[in-house]
N, C-alpha and C positions, 0 to 999 in steps of 0.2 A: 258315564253318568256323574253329574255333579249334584251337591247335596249339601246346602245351610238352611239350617234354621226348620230343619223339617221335623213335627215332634212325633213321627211315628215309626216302630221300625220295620222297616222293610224286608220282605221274605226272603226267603232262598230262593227262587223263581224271579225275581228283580234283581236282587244283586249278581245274577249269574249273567242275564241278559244281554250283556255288552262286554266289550273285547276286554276291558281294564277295569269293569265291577264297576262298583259305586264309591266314588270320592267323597269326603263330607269334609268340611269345613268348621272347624270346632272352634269355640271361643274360652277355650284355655290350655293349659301343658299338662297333659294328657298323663298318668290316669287321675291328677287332681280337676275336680270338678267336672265328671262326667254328668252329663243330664239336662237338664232344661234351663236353668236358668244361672250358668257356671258365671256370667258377669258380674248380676249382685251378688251369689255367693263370696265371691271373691273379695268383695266389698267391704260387706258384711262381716268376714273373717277376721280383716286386715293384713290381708295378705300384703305384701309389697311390690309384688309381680305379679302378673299373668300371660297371655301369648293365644298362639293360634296353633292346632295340628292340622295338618293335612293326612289324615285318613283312610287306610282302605274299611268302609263298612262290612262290618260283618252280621250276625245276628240275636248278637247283644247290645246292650246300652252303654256307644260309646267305646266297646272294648277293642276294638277293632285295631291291626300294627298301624303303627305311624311311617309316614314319608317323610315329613318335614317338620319342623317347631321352631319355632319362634318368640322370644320373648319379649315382652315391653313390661317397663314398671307401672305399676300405678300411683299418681300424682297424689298428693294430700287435696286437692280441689277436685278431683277426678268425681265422676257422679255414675251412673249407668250410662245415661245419654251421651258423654263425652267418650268414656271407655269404648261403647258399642263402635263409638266411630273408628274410633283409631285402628281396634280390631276389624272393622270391616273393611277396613282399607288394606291393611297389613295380608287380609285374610283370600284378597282377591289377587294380590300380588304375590304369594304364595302358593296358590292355587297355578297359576299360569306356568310360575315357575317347574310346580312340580307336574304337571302335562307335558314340558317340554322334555324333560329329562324322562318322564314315563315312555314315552316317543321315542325315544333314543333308547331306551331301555338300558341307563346306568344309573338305575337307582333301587332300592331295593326297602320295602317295608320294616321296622324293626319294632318285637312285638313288645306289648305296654309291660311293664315290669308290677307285678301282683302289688308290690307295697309302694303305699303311698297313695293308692285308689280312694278317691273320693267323691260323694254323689250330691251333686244341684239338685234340690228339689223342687218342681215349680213353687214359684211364689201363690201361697193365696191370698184372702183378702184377710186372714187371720194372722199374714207374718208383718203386715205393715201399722198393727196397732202398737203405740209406743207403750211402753213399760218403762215408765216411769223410777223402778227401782232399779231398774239395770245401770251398770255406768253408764254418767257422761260418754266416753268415747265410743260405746259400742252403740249407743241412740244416734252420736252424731253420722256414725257410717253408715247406721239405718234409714236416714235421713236422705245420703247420699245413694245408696244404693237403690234406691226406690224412687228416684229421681230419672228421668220425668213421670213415670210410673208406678205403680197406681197413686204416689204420694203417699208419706207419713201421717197419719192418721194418731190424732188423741181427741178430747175432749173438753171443753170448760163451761160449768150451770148449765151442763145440758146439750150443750149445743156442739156439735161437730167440726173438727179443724186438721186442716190440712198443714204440716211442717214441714217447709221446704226450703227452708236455709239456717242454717245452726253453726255454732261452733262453740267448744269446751271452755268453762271458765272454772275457776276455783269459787268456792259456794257448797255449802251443807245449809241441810232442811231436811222435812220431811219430803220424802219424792213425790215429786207432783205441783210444789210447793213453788207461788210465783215468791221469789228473793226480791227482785225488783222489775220494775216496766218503766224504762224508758226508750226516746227514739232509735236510741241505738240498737234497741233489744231488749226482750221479754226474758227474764232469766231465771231459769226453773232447776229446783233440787234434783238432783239425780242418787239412783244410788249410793254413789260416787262420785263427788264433784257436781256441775250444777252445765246448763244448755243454755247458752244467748241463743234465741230464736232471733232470725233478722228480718224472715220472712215468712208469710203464713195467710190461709187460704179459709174463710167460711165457707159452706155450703152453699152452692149457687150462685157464690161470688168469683170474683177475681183475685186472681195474687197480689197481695199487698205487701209493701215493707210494712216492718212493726211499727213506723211513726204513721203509716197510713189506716194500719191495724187499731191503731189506739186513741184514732183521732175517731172511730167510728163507733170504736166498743171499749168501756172503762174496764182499764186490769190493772187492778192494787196487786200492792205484797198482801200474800198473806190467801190469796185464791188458788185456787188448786186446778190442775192439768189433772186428768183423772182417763 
């Protein structure tokens, strides 16, 4: 039995069921980011790697020895949507691998090592509102992490916005704080340091670059991301 992306775990009466139990297909290096959502965590972190396990399931979350790992770095451009692919590729190719050698029976599971255990927890709609005081750089991986889904979520006079391309600029202010708005970007106080937004989404609209954004809705210095 093979197993990605399934979020529930499965009893002792399933995983006993077939000759070689239940394989799962993890999308990270095992026991960091056990859980639901180990891509944007990984993100979000800033981690500089991630990878794939291959799994024997057991009936805990995640805790189950390892067959295989795999690592890949993650890109300074890297988003969820791009990472999930690489990993889903790497993760299928993997898999096949380690069926074959399971078959042959020259391989053997090695169990997760206690430290260094770490839990993804699903994303809710409560982890993608920006905080404006946080630093720059942990917004702009919030950004990227939450990319294509559900989107970076803040607000301005009210109104609802989606931030889905950013990057770090030098700039103090109050957080929240538009520094400047031009076509190249909307650039807002952080914590620490300040966010060029490049891209950004109203409510029931479409994704717009910030020249398209600014050409529809006026943003002075001096307004506020909230």
């Amino acid at each position: 039995m093979i197993v990605a992306a399934y979020g529930l775990i499965l009893p002792r009466a399933v995983l006993d069921a077939t000759r070689l139990g239940a394989l799962n297909i993890h999308a990270s290096l095992l026991p960091r980011w056990r859980g639901a959502a180990p891509i944007q965590r990984a993100i979000l972190a800033g981690d500089s790697m991630t990878g794939v396990s291959i799994m024997q399931m057991d009936e805990g979350l995640d805790t189950g020895p390892v067959y295989l790992r795999e690592s890949v770095p993650i890109q300074a451009d890297d988003d969820a949507g791009t990472l999930h692919d690489k990993l889903a590729e790497l993760g299928a190719t993997l898999m096949v691998k380690a069926l074959r050698r399971l078959d042959a029976g020259d391989m053997v599971a090695v169990p997760q090592p206690a430290e260094g255990a770490t839990y993804a927890d699903k994303i809710g709609k409560e982890d993608a509102v920006i905080d404006w005081s946080a630093p720059a750089a942990l917004t702009e991986r919030m950004v990227r992490a939450f990319r294509p889904s559900p989107g970076a979520m803040t607000h301005i006079e009210g109104s609802s916005v989606k931030v889905w391309r950013a990057r770090v600029r030098e700039g103090s202010g109050t957080p929240g704080t538009v520094l400047d708005a031009r076509d190249d970007g909307i650039v807002v106080a952080c914590g620490t340091g300040a966010l060029q937004v490049t891209e950004l989404q109203r409510a029931g609209a479409r994704r717009l670059s910030s020249a398209e954004f600014l050409r529809g809705r006026a943003v002075r210095p001096g307004m506020r991301f909230e």
